[in-house]
C-alpha positions as semicolon CSV with decimal commas, in nm:
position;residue;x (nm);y (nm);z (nm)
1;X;-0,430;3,429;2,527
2;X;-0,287;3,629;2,299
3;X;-0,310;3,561;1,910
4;X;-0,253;3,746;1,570
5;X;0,063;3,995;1,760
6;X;0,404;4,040;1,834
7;X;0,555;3,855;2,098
8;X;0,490;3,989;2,427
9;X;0,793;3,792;2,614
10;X;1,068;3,572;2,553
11;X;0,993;3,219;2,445
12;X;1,009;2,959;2,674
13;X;1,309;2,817;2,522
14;X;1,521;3,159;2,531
15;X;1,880;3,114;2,658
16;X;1,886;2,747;2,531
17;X;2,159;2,703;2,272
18;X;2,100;2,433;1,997
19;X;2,448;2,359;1,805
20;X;2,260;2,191;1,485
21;X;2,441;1,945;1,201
22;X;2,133;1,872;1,051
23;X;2,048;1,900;0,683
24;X;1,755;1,888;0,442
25;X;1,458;1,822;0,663
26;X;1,461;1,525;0,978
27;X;1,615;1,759;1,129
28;X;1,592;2,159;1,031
29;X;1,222;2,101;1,103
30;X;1,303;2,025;1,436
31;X;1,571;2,307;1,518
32;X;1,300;2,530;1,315
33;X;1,021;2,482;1,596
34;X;1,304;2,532;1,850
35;X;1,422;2,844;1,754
36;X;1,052;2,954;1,673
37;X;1,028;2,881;2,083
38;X;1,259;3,124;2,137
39;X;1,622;2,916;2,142
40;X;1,895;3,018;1,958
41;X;1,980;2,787;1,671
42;X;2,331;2,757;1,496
43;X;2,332;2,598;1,209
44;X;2,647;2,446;1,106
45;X;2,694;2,386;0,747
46;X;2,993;2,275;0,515
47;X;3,174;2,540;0,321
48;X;3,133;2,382;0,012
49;X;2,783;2,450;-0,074
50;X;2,600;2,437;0,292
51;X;2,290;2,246;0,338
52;X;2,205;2,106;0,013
53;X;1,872;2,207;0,073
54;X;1,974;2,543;-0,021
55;X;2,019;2,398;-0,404
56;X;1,646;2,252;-0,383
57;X;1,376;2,370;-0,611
58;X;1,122;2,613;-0,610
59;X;1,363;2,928;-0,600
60;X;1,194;3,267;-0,494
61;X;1,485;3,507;-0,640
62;X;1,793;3,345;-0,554
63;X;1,704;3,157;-0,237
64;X;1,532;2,857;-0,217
65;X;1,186;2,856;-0,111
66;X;1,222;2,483;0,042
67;X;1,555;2,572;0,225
68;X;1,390;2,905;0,371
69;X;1,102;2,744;0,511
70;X;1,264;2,509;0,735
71;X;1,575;2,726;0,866
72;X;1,431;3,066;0,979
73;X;1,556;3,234;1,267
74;X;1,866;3,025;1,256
75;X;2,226;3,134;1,282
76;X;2,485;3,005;0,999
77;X;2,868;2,934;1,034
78;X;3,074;2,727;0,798
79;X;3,279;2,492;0,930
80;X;3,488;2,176;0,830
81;X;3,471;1,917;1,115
82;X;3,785;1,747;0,899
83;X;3,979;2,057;0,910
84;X;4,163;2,160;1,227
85;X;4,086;2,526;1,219
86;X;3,739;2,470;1,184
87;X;3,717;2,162;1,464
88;X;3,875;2,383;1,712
89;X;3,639;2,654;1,662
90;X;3,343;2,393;1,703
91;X;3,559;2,258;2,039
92;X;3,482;2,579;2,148
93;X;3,160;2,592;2,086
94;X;3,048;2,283;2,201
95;X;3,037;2,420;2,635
96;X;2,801;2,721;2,504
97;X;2,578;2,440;2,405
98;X;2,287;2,263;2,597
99;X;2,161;2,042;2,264
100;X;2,394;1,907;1,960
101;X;2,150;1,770;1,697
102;X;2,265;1,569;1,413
103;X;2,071;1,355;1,131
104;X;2,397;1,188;0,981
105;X;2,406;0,781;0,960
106;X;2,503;0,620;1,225
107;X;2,863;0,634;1,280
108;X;2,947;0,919;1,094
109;X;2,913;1,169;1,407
110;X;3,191;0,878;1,593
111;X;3,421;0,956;1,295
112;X;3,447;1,247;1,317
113;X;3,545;1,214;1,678
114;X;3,248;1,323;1,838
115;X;3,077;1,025;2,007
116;X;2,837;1,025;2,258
117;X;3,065;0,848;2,504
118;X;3,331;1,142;2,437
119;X;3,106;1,437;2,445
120;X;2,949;1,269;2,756
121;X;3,247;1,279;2,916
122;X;3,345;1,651;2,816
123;X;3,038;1,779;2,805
124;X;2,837;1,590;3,065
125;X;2,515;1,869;3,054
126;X;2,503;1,858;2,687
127;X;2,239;1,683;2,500
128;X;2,279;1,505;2,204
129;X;2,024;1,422;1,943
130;X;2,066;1,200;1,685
131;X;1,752;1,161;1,403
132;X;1,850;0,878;1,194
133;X;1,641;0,643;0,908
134;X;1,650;0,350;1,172
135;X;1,803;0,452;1,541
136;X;2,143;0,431;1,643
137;X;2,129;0,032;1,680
138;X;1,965;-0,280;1,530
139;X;2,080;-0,478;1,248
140;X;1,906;-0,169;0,982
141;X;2,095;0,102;1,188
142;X;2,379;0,147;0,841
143;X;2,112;0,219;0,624
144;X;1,949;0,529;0,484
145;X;1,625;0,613;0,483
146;X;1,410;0,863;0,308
147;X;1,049;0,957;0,367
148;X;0,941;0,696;0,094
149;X;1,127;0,462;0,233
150;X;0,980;0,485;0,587
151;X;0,615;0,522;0,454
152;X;0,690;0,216;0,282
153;X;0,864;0,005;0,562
154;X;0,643;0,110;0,829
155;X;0,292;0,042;0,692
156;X;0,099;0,308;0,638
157;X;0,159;0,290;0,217
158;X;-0,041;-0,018;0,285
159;X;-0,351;0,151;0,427
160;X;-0,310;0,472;0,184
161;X;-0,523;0,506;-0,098
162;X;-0,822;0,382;-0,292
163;X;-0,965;-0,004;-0,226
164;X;-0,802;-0,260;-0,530
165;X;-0,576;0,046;-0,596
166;X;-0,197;0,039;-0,540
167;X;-0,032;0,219;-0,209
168;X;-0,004;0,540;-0,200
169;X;0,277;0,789;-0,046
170;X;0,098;1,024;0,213
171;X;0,124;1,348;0,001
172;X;0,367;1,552;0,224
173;X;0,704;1,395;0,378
174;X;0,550;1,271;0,687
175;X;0,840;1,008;0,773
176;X;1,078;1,329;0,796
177;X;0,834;1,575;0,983
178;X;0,750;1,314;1,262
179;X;1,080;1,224;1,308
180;X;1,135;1,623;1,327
181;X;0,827;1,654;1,607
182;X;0,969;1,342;1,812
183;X;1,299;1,482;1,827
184;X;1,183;1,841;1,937
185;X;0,953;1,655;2,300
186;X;1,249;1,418;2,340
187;X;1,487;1,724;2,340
188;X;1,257;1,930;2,551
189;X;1,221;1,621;2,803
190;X;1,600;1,581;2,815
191;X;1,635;1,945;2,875
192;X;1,397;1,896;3,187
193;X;1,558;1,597;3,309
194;X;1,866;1,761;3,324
195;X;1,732;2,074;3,562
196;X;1,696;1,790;3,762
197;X;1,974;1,596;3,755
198;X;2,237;1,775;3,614
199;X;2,313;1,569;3,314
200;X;2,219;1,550;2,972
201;X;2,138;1,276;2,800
202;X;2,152;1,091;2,429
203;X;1,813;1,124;2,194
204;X;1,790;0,856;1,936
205;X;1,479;0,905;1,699
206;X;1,405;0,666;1,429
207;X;1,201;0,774;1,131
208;X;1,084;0,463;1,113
209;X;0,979;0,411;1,442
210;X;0,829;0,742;1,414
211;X;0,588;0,595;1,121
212;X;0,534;0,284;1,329
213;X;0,390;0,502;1,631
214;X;0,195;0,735;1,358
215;X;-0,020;0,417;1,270
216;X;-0,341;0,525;1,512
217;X;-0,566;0,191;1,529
218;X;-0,404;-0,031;1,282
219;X;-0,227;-0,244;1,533
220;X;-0,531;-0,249;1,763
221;X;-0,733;-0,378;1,420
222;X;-0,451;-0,632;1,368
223;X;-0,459;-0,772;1,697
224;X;-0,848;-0,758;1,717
225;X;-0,865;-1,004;1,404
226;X;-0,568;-1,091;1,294
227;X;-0,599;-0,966;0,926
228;X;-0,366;-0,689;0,807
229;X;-0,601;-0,335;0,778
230;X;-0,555;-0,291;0,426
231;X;-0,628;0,030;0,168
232;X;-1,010;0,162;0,202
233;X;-0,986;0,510;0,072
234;X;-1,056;0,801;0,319
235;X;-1,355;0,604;0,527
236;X;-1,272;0,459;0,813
237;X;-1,302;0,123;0,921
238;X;-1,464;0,158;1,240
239;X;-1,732;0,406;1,180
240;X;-1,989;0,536;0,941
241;X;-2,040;0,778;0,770
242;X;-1,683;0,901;0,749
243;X;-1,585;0,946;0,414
244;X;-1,564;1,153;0,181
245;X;-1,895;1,231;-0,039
246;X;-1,910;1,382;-0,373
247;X;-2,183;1,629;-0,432
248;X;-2,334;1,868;-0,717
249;X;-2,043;2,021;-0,779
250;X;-1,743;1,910;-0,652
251;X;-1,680;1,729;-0,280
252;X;-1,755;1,676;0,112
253;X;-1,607;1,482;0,408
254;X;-1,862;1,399;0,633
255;X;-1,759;1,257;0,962
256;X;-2,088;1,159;1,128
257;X;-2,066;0,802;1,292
258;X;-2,219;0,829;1,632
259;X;-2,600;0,783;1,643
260;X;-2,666;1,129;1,739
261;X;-2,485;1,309;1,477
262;X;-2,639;1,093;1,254
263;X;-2,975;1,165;1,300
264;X;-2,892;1,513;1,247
265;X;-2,735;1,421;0,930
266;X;-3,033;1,205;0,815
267;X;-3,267;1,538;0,938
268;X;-3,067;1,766;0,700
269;X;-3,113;1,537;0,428
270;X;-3,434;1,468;0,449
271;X;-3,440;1,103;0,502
272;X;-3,515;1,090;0,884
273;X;-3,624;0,742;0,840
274;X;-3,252;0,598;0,846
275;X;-3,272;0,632;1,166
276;X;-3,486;0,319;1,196
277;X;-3,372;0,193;0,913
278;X;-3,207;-0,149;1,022
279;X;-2,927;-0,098;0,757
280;X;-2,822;0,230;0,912
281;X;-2,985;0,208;1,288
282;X;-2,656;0,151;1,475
283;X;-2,276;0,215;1,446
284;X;-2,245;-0,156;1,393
285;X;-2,477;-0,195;1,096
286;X;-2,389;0,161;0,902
287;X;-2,031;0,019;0,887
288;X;-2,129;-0,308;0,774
289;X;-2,340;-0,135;0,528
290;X;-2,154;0,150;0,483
291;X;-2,119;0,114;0,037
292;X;-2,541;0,134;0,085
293;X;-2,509;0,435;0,302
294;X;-2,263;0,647;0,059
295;X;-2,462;0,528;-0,210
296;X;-2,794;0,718;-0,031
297;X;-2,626;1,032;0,054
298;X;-2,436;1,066;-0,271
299;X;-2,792;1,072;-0,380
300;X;-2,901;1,353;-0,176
301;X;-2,620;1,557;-0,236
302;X;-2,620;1,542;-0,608
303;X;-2,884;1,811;-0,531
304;X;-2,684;2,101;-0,417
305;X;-2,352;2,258;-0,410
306;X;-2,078;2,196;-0,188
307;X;-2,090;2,557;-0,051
308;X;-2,488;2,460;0,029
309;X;-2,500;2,204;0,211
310;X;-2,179;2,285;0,402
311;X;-2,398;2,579;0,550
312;X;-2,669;2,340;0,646
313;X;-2,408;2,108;0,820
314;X;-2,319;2,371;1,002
315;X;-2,634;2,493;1,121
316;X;-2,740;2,154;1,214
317;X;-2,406;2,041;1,398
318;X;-2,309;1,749;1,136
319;X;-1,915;1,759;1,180
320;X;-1,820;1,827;0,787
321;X;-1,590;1,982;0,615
322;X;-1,458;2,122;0,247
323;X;-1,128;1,978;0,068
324;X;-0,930;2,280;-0,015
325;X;-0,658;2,272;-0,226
326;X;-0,318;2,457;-0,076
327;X;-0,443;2,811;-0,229
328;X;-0,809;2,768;-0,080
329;X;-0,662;2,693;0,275
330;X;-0,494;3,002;0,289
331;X;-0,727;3,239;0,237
332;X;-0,986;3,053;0,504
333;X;-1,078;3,243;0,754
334;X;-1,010;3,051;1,074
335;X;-0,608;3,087;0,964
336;X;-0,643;3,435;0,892
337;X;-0,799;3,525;1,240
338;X;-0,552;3,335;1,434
339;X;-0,270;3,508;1,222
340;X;-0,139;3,122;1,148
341;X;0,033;3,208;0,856
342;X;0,313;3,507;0,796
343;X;0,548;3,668;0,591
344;X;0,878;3,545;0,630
345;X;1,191;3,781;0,575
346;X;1,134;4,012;0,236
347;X;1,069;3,670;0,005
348;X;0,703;3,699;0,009
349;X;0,673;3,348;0,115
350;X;0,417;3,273;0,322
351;X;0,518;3,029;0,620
352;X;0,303;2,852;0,901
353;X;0,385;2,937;1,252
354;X;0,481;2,640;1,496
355;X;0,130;2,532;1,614
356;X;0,154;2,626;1,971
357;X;-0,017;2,908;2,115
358;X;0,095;3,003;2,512
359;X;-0,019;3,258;2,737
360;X;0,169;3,592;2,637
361;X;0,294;3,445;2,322
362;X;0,141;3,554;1,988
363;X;0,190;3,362;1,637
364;X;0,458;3,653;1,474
365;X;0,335;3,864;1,280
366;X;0,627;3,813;0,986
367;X;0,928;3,590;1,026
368;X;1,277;3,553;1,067
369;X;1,440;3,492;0,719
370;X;1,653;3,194;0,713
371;X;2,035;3,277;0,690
372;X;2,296;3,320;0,414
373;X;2,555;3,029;0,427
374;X;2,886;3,170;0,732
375;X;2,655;3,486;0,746
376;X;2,661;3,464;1,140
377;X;3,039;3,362;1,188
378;X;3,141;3,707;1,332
379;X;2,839;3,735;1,590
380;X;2,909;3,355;1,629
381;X;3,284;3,377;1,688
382;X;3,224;3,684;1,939
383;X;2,971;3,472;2,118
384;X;3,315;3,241;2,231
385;X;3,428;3,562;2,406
386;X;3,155;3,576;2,640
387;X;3,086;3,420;2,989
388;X;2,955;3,050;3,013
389;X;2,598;3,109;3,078
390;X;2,282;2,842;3,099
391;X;1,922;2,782;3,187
C-alpha cells in the first residue's frame, strides 16, 4: 500500500460529477471527501457573498482558514437559482451530473423548482442528496438545526462531561461531520445501486439521526436497566480501568479492562497482588469498584512522569495513551510517517487527508486550495460544450 506520495492513479470516484448547494459544513465536508476520492466537485454559490463560510473566522491572509479547509479541490460558479440566466445555466448542468447535494431546509430546494419528483423525472440517473437538521419528513422536518442543537436533542450532551457536572458539547461539531460521513456512504451506495439499475435515487440524512446512531452502547444500557446512562466523565461504564489517570506531571488514559491486560498493568505498577485482590479480581468487581481502583493507581503514578510510564506501558502491552493538545498531535510521529497531514494550496495551513488509504493511492503530499468565489465559471461553462459522458 502506498503511503506518504503522490497519487499513483485516479481515485476511485474520478469521472463522477457532484453538482453541490451546500454551505458552511453538513455538507462541504461531505463533497470535500468526495472530491478528495477523486470526483469532481462544483460548488455552487450565490453571487452575493458565496458560502458564508468564506466570512468565518480565523483568516490566514485574506481567505478564511475555516472555509479553506472544507472546500479544497472544489470548482466554484456563481449562480442565482431565482434569476433566469443563472437557472438556465444550472438546467444545463444538471445531465453532466450523477449527484446534486443540498443542505437547505426542507422545502426550499421544491421552491425553487427543483424537487425530487421533477428532477426524477428529468433526470432519472441523477442522485439527489439532501442533509437536513431533521430529514425531509416528520413533524420537526421545518426546523433548523445546528450542531448544538443535535448534540443536545439526540443525547449524547447527557452522557458528556464530568459526574454532578452540567452537559457538555462534544468539543468539535460532531452533529455536522456525521451528518457529512453519512451522506458521503449513502451517496456512494446510491451511486452503486444505480450501475445496477439504472436509476438514481433520493438521500435524506438527518443530523439528528446521525447523533442518535453515534450513541455506541447507550441504548443497549437503557434497555438492559431501564435507567438513562447519565454523565461519568471519560470512564466507561462497562469496564475498568478506562479512564483517564492523572500522574506526576500532567495526565494518562489507561484503557485496561480485560483481566489480562490488567495484570500487566498491576505488574508495571508494582502491585501484582490486585490480581487477587477481590475488589479488582474480575471485570465485574473493578467496575463496581472502579473510584477504589483510580484511587490506587493515581497513587502509583504520582511517582513518575507522564512520558515514564507511557514507555513502560508500552513495553509491557498496557493499551495507554497521552492527551495531546491540537499542536502536540501534529508533530507525533505516527501522523508524520503516514504523511496524514499536508499543506494545502500556498496558505500554510495544514489540513488532514480523508482517512482512507487504498491500494495505489497515497495521502497527497500538499492539497488542492479551495476556490475563489465564480473562479471556475469559464472551465465550468466550457464543460456544457462537451459530450454527455458517465461512469
Amino acid at each position: 500500500m502506498t503511503q506518504n506520495t503522490e497519487t499513483t492513479q485516479p481515485g476511485p470516484l474520478t469521472g463522477f460529477v457532484v453538482l453541490d448547494l451546500t454551505r458552511v459544513l453538513a455538507g462541504p465536508y461531505c463533497t470535500m471527501m468526495l472530491a478528495d476520492l477523486g470526483a469532481t466537485v462544483i460548488k455552487v454559490e450565490h453571487p452575493e457573498g458565496g458560502d458564508e463560510a468564506r466570512h468565518f473566522l480565523p483568516f490566514i491572509g485574506d481567505e478564511s482558514a475555516y472555509f479553506s479547509t472544507f472546500n479544497r479541490g472544489k470548482k466554484s460558479i456563481a449562480l442565482d437559482l431565482q434569476k433566469a440566466e443563472d437557472r438556465t445555466i444550472f438546467e444545463r448542468l444538471l445531465p453532466k451530473a450523477d449527484v446534486l447535494i443540498e443542505n437547505f431546509r426542507p422545502g426550499v430546494l421544491d421552491r425553487l423548482g427543483f424537487s425530487w419528483e421533477k428532477l426524477s423525472a428529468h433526470y432519472p440517473r441523477l442522485v439527489v442528496a439532501s442533509v437536513s437538521g431533521f430529514g425531509q419528513t416528520g413533524p420537526y422536518n421545518h426546523r433548523g438545526a445546528y450542531d448544538l442543537v443535535v448534540q443536545a436533542m439526540s443525547g449524547m450532551m447527557s452522557m458528556t462531561g464530568h459526574e454532578n457536572g452540567p452537559p457538555v458539547r462534544v468539543g468539535t461539531s460532531l452533529g455536522d461531520l456525521a451528518a457529512s460521513i453519512f451522506a458521503a456512504n449513502g451517496i456512494q451506495a446510491a451511486l452503486l445501486q444505480r450501475s445496477r439499475t439504472g436509476t438514481g435515487s433520493r438521500v435524506d440524512v438527518s443530523m439528528f439521526e446521525c447523533q442518535v446512531a453515534l450513541l455506541e452502547s447507550a441504548l443497549a444500557r437503557h434497555a438492559a436497566d431501564g435507567t438513562p446512562p447519565t454523565r461519568m466523565g471519560s470512564r466507561h461504564s462497562g469496564t475498568a480501568p478506562f479512564d483517564t489517570f492523572k500522574a506526576a506531571d500532567g495526565y494518562v488514559v489507561i484503557t485496561a479492562g480485560g483481566d489480562l491486560l490488567f495484570s500487566r498493568l498491576a505488574q508495571v505498577l508494582g502491585h501484582i497482588e490486585w490480581c487477587t485482590d477481590p475488589r479488582f479480581a474480575t471485570r465485574a468487581t473493578r467496575v463496581q469498584n472502579q473510584a477504589e481502583l483510580k484511587v490506587a493507581i493515581e497513587s502509583c503514578l504520582a511517582e513518575d512522569k507522564v512520558e515514564v510510564w507511557l514507555d513502560r506501558f508500552e513495553r509491557s502491552g498496557v493499551p495507554s495513551g497521552p492527551i495531546n493538545d491540537v499542536k502536540a498531535m501534529m508533530e507525533d510521529p505516527q501522523l508524520i510517517s503516514r504523511g496524514f497531514l499536508a499543506p494545502q494550496g500556498t496558505t500554510g495551513l495544514m489540513s488532514p487527508a480523508t482517512p482512507i488509504l487504498m491500494s495505489g493511492l497515497g495521502y497527497p503530499k500538499r492539497h488542492a486550495p479551495s476556490p475563489q468565489l465564480d473562479e471556475h465559471r469559464g472551465e465550468i461553462l466550457a464543460m456544457l460544450q462537451e459530450p454527455l459522458t458517465s461512469p
